[in-house]
Jmol script that loads the backbone (N, CA, C; Angstrom):
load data "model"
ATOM      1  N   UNK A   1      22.465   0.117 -11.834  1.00  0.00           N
ATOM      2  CA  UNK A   1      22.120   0.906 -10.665  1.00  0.00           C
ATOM      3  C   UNK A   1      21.166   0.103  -9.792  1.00  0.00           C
ATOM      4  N   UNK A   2      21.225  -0.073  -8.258  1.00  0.00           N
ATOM      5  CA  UNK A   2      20.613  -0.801  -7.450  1.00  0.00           C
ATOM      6  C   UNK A   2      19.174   0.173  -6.859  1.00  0.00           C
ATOM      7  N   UNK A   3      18.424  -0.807  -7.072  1.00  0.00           N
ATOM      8  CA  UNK A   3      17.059   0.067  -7.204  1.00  0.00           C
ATOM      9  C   UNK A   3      16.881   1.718  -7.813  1.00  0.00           C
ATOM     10  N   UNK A   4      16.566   1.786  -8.587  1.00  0.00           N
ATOM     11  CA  UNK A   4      16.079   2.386  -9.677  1.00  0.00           C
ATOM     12  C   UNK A   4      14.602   3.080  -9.559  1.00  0.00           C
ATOM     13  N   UNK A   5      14.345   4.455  -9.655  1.00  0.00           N
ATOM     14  CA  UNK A   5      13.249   4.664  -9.918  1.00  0.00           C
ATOM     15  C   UNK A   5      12.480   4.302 -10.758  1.00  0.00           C
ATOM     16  N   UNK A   6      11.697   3.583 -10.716  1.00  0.00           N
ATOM     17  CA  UNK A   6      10.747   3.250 -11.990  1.00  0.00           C
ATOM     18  C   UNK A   6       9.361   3.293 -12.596  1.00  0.00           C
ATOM     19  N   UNK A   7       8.915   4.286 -12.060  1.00  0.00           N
ATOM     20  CA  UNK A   7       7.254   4.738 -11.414  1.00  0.00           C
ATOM     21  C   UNK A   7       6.918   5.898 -11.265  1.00  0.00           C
ATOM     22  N   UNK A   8       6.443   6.827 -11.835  1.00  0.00           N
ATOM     23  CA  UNK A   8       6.002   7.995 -11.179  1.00  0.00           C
ATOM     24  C   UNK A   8       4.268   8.078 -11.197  1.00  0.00           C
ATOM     25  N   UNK A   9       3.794   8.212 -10.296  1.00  0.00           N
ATOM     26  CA  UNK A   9       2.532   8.380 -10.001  1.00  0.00           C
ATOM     27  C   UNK A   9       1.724   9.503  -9.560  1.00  0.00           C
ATOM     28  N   UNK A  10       0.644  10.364 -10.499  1.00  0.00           N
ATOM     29  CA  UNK A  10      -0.147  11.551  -9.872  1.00  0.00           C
ATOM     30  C   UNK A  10      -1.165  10.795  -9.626  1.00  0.00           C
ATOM     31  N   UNK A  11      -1.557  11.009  -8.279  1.00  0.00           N
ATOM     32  CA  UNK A  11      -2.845  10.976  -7.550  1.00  0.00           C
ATOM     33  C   UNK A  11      -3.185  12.554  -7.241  1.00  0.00           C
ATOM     34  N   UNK A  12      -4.578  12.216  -8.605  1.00  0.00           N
ATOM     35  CA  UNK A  12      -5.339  14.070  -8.699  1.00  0.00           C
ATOM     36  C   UNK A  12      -6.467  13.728  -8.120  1.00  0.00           C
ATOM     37  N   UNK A  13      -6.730  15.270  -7.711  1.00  0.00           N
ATOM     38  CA  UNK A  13      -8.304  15.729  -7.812  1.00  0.00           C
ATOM     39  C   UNK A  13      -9.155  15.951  -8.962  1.00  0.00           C
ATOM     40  N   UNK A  14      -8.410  16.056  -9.858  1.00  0.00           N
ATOM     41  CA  UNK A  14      -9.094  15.771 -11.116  1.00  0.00           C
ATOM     42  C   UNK A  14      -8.758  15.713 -11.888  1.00  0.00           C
ATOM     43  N   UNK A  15      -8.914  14.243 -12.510  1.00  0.00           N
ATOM     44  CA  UNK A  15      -8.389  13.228 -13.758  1.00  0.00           C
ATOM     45  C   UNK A  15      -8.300  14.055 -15.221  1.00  0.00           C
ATOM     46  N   UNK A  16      -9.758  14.756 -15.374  1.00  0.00           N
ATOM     47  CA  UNK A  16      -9.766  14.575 -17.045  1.00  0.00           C
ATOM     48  C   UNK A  16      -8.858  16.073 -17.403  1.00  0.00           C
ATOM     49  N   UNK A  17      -9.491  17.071 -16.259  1.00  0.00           N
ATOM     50  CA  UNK A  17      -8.141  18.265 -16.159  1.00  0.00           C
ATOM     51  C   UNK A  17      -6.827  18.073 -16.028  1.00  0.00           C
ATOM     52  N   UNK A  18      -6.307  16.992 -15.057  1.00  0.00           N
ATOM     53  CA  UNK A  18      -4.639  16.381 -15.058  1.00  0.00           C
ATOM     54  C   UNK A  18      -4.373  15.900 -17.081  1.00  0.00           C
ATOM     55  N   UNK A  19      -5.249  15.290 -17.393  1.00  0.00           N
ATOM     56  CA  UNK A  19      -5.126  14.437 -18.510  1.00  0.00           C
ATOM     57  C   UNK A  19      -4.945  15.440 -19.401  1.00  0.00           C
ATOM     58  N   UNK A  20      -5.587  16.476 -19.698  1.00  0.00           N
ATOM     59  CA  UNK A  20      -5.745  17.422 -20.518  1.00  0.00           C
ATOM     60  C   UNK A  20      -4.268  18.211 -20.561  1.00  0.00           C
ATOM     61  N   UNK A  21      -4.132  18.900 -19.443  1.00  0.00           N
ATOM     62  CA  UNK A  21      -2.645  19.454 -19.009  1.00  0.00           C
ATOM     63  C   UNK A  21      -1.998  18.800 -19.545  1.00  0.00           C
ATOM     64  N   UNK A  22      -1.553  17.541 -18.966  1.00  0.00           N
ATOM     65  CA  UNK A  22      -0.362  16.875 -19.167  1.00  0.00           C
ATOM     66  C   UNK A  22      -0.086  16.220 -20.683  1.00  0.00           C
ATOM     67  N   UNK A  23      -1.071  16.023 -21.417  1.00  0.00           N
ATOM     68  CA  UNK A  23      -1.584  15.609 -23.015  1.00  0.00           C
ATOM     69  C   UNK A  23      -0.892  17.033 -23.568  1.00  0.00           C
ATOM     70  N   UNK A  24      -1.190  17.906 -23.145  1.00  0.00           N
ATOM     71  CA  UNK A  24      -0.747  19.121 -24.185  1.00  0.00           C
ATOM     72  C   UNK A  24       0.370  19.855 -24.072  1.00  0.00           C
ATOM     73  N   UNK A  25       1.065  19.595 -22.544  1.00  0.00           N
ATOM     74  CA  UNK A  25       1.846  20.013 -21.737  1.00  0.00           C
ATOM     75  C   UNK A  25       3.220  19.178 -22.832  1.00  0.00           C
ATOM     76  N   UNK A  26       3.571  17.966 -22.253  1.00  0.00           N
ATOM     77  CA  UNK A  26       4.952  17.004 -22.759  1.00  0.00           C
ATOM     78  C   UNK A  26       3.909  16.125 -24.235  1.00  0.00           C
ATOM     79  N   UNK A  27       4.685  15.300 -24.658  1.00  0.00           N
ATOM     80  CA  UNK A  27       4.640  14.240 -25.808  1.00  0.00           C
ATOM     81  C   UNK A  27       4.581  13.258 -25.070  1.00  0.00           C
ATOM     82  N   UNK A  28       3.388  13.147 -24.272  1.00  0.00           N
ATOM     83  CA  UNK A  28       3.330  11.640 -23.205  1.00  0.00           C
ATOM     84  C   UNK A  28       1.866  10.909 -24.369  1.00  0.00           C
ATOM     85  N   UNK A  29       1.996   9.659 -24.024  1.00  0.00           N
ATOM     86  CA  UNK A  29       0.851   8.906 -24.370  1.00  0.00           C
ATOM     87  C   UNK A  29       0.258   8.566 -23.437  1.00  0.00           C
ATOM     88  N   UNK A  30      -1.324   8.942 -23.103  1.00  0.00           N
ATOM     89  CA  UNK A  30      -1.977   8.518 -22.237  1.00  0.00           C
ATOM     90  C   UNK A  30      -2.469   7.877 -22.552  1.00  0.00           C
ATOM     91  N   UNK A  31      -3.006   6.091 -21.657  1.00  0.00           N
ATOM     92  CA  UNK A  31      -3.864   5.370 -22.140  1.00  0.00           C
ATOM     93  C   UNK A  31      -4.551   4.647 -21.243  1.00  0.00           C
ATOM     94  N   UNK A  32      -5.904   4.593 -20.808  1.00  0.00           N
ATOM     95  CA  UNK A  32      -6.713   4.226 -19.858  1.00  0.00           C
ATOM     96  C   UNK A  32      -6.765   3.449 -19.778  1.00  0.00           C
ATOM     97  N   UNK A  33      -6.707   2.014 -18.740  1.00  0.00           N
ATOM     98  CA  UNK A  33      -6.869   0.845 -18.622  1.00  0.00           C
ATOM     99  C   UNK A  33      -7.855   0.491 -17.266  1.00  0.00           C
ATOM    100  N   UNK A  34      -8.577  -0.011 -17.652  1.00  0.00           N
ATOM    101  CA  UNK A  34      -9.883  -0.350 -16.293  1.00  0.00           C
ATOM    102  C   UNK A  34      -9.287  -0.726 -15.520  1.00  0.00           C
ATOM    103  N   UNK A  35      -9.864  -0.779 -14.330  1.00  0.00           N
ATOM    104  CA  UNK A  35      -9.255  -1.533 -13.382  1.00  0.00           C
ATOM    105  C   UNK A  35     -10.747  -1.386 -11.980  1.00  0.00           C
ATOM    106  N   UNK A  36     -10.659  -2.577 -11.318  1.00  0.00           N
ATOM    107  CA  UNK A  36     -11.730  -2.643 -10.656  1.00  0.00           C
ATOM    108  C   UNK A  36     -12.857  -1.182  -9.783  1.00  0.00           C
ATOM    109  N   UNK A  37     -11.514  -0.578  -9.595  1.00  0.00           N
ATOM    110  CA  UNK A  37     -11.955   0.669  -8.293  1.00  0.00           C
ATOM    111  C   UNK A  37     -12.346   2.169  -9.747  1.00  0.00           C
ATOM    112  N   UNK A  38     -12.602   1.892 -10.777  1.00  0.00           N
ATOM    113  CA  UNK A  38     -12.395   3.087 -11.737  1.00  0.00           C
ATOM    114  C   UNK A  38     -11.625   2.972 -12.850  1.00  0.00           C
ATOM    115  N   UNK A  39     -10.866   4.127 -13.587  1.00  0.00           N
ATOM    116  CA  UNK A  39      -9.698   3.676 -14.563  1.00  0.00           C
ATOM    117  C   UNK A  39      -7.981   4.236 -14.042  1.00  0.00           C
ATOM    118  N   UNK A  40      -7.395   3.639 -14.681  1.00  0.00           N
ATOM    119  CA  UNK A  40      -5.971   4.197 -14.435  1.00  0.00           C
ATOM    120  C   UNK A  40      -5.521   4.388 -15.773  1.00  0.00           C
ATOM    121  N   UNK A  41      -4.918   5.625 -15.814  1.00  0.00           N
ATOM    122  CA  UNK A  41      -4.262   6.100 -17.099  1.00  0.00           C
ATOM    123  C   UNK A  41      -2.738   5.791 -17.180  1.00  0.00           C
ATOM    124  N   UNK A  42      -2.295   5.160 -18.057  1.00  0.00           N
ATOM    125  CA  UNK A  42      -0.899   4.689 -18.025  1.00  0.00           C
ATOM    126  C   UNK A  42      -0.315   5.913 -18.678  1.00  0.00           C
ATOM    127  N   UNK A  43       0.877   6.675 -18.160  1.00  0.00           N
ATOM    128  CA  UNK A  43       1.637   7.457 -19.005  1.00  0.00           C
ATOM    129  C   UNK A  43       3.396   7.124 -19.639  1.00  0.00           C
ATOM    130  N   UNK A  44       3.252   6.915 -21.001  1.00  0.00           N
ATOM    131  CA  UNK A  44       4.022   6.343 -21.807  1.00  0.00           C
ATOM    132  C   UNK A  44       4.946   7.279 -22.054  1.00  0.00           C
ATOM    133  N   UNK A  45       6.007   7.624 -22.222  1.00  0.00           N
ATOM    134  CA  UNK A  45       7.195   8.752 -22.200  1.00  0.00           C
ATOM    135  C   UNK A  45       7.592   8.336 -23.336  1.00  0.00           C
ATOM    136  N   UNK A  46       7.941   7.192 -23.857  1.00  0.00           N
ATOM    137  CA  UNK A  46       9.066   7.202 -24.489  1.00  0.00           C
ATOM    138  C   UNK A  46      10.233   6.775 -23.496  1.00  0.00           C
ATOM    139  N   UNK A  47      11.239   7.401 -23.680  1.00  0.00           N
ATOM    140  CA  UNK A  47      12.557   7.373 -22.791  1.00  0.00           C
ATOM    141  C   UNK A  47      12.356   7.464 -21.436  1.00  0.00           C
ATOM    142  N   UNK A  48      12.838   6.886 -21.039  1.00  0.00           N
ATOM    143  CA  UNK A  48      12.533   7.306 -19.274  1.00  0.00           C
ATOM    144  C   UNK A  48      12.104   6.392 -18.354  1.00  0.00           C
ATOM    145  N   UNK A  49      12.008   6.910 -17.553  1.00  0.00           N
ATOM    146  CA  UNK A  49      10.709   6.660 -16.328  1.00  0.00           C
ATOM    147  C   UNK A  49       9.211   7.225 -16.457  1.00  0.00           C
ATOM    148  N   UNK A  50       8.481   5.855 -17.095  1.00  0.00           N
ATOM    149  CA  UNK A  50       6.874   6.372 -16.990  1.00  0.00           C
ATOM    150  C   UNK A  50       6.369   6.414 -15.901  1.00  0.00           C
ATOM    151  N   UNK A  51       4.969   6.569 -16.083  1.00  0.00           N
ATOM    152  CA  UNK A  51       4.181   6.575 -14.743  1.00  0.00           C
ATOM    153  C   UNK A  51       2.584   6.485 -15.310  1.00  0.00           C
ATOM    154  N   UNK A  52       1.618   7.131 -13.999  1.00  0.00           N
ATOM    155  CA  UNK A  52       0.614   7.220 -14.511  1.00  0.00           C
ATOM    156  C   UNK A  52      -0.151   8.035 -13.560  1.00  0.00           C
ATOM    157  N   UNK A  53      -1.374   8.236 -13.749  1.00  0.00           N
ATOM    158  CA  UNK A  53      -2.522   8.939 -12.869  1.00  0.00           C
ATOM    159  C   UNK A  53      -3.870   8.888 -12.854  1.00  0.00           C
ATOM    160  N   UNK A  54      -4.476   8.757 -11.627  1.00  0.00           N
ATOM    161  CA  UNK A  54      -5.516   8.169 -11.076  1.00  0.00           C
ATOM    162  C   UNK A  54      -6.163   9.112 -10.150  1.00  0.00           C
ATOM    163  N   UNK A  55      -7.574   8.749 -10.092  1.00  0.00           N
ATOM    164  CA  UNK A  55      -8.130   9.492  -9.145  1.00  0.00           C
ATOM    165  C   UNK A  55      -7.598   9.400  -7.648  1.00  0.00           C
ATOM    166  N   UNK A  56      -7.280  10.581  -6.945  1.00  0.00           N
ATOM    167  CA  UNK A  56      -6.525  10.308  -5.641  1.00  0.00           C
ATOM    168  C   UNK A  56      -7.652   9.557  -4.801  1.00  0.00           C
ATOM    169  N   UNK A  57      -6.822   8.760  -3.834  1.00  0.00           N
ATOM    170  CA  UNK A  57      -7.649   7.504  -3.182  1.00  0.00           C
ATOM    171  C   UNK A  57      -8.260   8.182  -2.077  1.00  0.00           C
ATOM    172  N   UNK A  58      -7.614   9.478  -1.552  1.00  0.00           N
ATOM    173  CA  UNK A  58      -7.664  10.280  -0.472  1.00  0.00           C
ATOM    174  C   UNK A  58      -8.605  11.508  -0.450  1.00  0.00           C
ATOM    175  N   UNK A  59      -9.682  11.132   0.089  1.00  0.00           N
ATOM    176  CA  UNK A  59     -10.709  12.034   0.070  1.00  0.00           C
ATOM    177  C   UNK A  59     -10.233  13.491   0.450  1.00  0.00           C
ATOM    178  N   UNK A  60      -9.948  14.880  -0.773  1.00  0.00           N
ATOM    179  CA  UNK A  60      -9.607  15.546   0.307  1.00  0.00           C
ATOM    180  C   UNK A  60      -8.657  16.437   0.154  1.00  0.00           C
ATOM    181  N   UNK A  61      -7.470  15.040  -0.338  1.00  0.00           N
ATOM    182  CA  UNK A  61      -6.338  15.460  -0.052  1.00  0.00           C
ATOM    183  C   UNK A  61      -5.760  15.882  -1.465  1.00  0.00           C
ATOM    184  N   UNK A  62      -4.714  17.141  -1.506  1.00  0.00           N
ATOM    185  CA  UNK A  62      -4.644  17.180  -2.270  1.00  0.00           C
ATOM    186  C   UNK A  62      -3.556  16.593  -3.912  1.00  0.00           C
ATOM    187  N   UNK A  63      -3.334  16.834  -4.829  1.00  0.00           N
ATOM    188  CA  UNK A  63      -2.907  16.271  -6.200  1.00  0.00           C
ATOM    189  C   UNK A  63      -1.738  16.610  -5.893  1.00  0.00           C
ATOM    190  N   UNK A  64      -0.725  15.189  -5.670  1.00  0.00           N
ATOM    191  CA  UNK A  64       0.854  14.850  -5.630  1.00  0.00           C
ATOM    192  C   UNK A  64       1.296  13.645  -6.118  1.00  0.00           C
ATOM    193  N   UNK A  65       2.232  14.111  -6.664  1.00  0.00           N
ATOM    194  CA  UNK A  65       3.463  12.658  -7.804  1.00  0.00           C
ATOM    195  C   UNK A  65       4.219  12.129  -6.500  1.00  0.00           C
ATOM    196  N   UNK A  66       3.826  10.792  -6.910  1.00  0.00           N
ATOM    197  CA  UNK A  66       4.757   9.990  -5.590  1.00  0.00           C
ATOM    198  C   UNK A  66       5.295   9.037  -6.343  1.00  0.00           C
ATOM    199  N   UNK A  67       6.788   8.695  -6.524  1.00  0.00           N
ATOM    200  CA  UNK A  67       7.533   7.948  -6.988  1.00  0.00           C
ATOM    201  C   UNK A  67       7.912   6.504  -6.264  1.00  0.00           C
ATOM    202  N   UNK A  68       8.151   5.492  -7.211  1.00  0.00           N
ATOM    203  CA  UNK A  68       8.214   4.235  -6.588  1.00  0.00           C
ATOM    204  C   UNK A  68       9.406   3.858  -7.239  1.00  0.00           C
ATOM    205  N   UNK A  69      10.053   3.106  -5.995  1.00  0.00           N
ATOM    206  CA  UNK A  69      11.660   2.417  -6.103  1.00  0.00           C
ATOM    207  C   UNK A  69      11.519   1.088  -6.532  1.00  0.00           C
ATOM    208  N   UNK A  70      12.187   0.249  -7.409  1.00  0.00           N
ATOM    209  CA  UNK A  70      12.072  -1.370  -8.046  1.00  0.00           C
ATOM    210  C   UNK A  70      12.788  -1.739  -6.563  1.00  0.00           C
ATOM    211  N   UNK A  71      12.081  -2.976  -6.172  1.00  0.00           N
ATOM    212  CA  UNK A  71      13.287  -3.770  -5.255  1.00  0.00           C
ATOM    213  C   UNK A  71      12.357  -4.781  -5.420  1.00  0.00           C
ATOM    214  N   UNK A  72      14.051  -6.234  -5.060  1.00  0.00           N
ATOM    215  CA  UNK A  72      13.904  -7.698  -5.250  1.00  0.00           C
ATOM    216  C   UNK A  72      12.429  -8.089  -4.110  1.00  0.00           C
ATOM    217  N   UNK A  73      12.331  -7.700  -3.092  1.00  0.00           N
ATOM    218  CA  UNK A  73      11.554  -8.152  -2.138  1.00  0.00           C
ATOM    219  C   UNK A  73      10.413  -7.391  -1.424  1.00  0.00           C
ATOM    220  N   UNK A  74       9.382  -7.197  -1.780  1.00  0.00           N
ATOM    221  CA  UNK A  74       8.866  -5.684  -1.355  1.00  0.00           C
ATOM    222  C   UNK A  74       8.473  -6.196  -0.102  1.00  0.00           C
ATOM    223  N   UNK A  75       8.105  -7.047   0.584  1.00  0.00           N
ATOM    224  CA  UNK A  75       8.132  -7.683   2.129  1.00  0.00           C
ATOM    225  C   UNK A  75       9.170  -7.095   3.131  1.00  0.00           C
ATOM    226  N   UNK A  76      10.334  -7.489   2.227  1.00  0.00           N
ATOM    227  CA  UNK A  76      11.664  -7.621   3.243  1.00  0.00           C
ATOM    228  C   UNK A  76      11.625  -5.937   3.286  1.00  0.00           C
ATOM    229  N   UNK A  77      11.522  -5.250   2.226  1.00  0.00           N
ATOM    230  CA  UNK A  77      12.018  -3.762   1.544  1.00  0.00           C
ATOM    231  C   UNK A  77      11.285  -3.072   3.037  1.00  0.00           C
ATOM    232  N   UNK A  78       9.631  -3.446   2.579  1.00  0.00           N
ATOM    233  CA  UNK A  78       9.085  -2.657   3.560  1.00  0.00           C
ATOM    234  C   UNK A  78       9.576  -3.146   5.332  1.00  0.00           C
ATOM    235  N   UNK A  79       9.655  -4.201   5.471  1.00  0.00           N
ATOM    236  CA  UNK A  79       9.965  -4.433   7.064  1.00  0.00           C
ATOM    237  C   UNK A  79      11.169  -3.580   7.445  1.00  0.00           C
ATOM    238  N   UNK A  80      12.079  -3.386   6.388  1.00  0.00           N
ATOM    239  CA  UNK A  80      13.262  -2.797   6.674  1.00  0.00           C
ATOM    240  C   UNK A  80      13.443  -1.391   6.809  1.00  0.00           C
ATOM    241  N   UNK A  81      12.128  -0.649   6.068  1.00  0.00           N
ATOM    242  CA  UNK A  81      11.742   0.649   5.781  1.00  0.00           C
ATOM    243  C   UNK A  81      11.495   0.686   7.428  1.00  0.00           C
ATOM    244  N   UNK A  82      10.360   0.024   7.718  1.00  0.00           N
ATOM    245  CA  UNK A  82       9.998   0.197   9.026  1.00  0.00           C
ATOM    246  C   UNK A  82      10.708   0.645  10.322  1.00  0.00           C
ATOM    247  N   UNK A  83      11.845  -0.561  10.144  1.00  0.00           N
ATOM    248  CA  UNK A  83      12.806  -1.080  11.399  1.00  0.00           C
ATOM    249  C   UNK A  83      13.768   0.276  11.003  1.00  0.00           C
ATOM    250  N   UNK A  84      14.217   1.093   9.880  1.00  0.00           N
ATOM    251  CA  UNK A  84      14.480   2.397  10.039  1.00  0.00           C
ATOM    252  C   UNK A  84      13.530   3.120  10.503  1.00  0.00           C
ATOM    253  N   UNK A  85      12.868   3.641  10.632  1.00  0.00           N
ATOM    254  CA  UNK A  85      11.803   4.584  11.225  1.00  0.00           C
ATOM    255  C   UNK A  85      10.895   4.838  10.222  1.00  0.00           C
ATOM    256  N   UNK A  86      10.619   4.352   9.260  1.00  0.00           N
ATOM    257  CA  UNK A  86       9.621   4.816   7.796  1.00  0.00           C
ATOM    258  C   UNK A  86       7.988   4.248   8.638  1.00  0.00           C
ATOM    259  N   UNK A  87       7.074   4.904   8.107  1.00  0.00           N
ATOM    260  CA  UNK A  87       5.866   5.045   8.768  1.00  0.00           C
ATOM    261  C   UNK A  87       5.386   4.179   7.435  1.00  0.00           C
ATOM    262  N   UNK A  88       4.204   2.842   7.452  1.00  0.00           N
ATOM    263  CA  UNK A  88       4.198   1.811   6.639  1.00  0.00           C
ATOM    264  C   UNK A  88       2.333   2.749   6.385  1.00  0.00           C
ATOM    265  N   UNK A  89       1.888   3.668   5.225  1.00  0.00           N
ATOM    266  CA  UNK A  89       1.129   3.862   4.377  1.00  0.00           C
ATOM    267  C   UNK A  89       0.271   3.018   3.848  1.00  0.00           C
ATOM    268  N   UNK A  90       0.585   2.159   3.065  1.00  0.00           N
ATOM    269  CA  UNK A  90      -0.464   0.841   2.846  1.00  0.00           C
ATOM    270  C   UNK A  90       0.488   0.159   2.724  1.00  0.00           C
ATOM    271  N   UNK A  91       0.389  -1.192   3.251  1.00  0.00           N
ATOM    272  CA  UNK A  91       1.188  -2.667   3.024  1.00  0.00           C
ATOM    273  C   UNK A  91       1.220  -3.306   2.075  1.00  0.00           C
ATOM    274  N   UNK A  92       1.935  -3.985   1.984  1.00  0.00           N
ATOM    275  CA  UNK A  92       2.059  -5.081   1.038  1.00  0.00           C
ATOM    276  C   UNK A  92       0.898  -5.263   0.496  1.00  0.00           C
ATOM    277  N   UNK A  93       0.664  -4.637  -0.933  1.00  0.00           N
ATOM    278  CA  UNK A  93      -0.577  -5.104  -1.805  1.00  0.00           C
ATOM    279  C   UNK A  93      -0.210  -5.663  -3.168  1.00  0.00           C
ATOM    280  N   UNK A  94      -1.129  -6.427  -3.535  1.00  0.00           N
ATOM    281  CA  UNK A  94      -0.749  -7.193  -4.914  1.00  0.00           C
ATOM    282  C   UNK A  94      -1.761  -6.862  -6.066  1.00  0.00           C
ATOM    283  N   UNK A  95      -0.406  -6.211  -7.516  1.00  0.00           N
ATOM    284  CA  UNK A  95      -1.506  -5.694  -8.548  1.00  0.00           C
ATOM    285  C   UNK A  95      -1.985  -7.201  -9.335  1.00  0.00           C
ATOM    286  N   UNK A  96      -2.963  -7.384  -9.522  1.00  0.00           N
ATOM    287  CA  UNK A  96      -2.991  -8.526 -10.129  1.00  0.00           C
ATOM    288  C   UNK A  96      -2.014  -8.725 -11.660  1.00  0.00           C
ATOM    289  N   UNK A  97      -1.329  -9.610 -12.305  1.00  0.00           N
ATOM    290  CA  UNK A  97      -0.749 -10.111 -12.672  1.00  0.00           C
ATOM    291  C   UNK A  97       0.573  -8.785 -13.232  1.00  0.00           C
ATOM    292  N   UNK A  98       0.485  -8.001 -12.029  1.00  0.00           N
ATOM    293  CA  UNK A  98       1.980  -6.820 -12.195  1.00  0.00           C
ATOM    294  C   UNK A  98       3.203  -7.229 -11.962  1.00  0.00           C
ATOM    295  N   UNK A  99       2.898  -7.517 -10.302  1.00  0.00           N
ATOM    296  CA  UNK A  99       3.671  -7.209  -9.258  1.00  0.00           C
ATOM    297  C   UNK A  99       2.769  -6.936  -7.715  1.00  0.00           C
ATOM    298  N   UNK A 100       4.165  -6.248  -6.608  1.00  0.00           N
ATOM    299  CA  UNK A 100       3.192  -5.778  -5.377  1.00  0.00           C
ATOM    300  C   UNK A 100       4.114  -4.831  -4.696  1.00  0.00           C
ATOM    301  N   UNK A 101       3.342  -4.154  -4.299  1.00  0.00           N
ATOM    302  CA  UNK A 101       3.779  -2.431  -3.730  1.00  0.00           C
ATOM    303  C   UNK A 101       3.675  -2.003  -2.258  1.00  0.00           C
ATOM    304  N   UNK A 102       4.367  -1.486  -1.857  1.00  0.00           N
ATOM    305  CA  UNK A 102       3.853  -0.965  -0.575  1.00  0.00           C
ATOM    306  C   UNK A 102       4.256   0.447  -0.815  1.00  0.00           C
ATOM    307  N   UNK A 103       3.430   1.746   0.143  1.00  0.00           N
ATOM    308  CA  UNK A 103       3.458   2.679   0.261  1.00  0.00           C
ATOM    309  C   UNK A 103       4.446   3.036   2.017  1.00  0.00           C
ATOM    310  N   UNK A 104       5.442   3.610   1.863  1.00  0.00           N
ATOM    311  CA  UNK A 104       5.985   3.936   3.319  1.00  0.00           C
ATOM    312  C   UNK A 104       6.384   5.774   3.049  1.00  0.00           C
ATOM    313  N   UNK A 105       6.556   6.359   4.558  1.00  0.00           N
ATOM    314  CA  UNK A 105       6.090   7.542   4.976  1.00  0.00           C
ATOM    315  C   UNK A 105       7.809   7.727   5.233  1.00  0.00           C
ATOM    316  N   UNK A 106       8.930   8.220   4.973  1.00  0.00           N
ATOM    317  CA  UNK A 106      10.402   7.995   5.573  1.00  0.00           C
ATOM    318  C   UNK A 106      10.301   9.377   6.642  1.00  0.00           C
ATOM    319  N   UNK A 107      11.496   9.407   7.540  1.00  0.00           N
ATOM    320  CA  UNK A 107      11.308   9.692   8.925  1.00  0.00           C
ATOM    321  C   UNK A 107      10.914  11.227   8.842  1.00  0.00           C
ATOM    322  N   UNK A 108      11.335  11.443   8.003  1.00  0.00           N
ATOM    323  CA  UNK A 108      11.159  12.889   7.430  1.00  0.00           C
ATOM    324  C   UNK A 108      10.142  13.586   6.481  1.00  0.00           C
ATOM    325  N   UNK A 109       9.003  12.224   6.800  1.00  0.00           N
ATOM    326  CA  UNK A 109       7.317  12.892   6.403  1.00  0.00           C
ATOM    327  C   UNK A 109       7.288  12.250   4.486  1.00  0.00           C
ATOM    328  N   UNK A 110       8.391  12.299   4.128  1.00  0.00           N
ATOM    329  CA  UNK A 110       8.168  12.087   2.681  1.00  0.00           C
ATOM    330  C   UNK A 110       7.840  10.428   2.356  1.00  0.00           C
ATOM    331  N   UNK A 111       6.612  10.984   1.467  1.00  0.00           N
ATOM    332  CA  UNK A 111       5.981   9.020   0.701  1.00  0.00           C
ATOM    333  C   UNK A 111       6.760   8.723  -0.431  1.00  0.00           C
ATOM    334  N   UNK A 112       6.917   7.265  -0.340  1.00  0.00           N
ATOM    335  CA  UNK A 112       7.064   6.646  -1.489  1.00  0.00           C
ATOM    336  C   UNK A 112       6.958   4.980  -1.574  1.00  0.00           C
ATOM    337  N   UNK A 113       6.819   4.845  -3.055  1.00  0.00           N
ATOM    338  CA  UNK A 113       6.659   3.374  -3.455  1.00  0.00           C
ATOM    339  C   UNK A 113       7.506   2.326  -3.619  1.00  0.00           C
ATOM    340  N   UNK A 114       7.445   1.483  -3.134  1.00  0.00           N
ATOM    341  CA  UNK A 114       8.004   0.500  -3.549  1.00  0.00           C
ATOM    342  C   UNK A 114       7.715  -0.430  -4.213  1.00  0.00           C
ATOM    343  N   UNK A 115       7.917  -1.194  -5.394  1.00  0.00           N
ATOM    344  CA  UNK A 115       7.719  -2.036  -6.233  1.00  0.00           C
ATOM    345  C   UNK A 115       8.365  -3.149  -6.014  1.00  0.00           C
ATOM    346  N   UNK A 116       8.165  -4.457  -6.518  1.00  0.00           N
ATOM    347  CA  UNK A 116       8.226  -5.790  -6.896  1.00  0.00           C
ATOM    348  C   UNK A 116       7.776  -6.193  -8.009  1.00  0.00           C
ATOM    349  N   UNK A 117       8.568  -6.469  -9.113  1.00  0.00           N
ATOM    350  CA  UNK A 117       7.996  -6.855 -10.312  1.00  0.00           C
ATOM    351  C   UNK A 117       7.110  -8.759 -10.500  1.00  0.00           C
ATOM    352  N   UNK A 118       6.471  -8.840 -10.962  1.00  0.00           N
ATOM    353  CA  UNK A 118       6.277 -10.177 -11.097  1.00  0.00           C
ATOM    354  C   UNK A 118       6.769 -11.155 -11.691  1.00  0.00           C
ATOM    355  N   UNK A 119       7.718 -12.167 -11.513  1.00  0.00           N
ATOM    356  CA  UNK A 119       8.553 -12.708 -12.352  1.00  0.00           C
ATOM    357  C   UNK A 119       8.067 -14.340 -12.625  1.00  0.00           C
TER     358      UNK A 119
END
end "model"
wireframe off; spacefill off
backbone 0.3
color backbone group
C-alpha cells in the first residue's frame, strides 16, 4: 500500500490523566522517552499502527489524535500538499536520528502528518 498510516499522535491537556485512561482503557504499552522540550510517551500496540502522546504544544488548545502518512520525500510531500491548497502547520522538521515531519492543514481544515523515515 502507497503511503500508509503509520503514526497516531494525542496531543493532551493532560498527560498523566491521558496515560492513565489509555493504560487501563486498551493493552497498549506506554513508555516515556525524554526528549529535549519534556517527555514523550511512546504507545506500543502490538499489531498495528502505534503512536504516542505528549503534552499539546498549543497553549489552549484542546486534546486531539492527529495521524501521520509515511512518504519517500517529506520536502517534495509537503510542497505538493501546498501547491494543492493544504495550509503548511509546521515545516519541515527533523527528529533527531528518526526521521522528519511536517504538519499540513488540507483544504478542508483537517491536520495531518507527514513522515520521512531515516534511512
Amino acid at each position: 500500500m502507497a503511503n500508509p498510516f503509520i503514526h497516531v499522535e494525542l496531543n493532551t491537556t493532560d498527560v498523566a490523566k491521558a496515560k492513565s485512561f489509555y493504560g487501563m482503557l486498551f493493552d497498549w504499552k506506554l513508555q516515556d522517552v525524554p526528549m529535549p522540550d519534556g517527555a514523550y510517551t511512546v504507545i506500543e500496540v502490538g499489531e498495528g499502527t502505534g503512536g504516542g502522546l505528549m503534552k499539546h504544544p498549543i497553549p489552549g488548545a484542546p486534546s486531539t489524535w492527529l495521524a501521520y502518512v509515511l512518504v519517500d520525500d517529506v520536502k517534495a510531500a509537503t510542497g505538493k500538499a501546498k501547491s494543492l491548497g493544504a495550509t503548511i502547520l509546521k515545516d519541515v522538521t527533523e527528529v533527531p536520528g528518526r526521521g522528519w515531519f511536517s504538519l499540513i492543514s488540507d483544504p478542508t481544515g483537517a491536520p495531518l502528518g507527514l513522515w520521512q523515515n531515516k534511512t
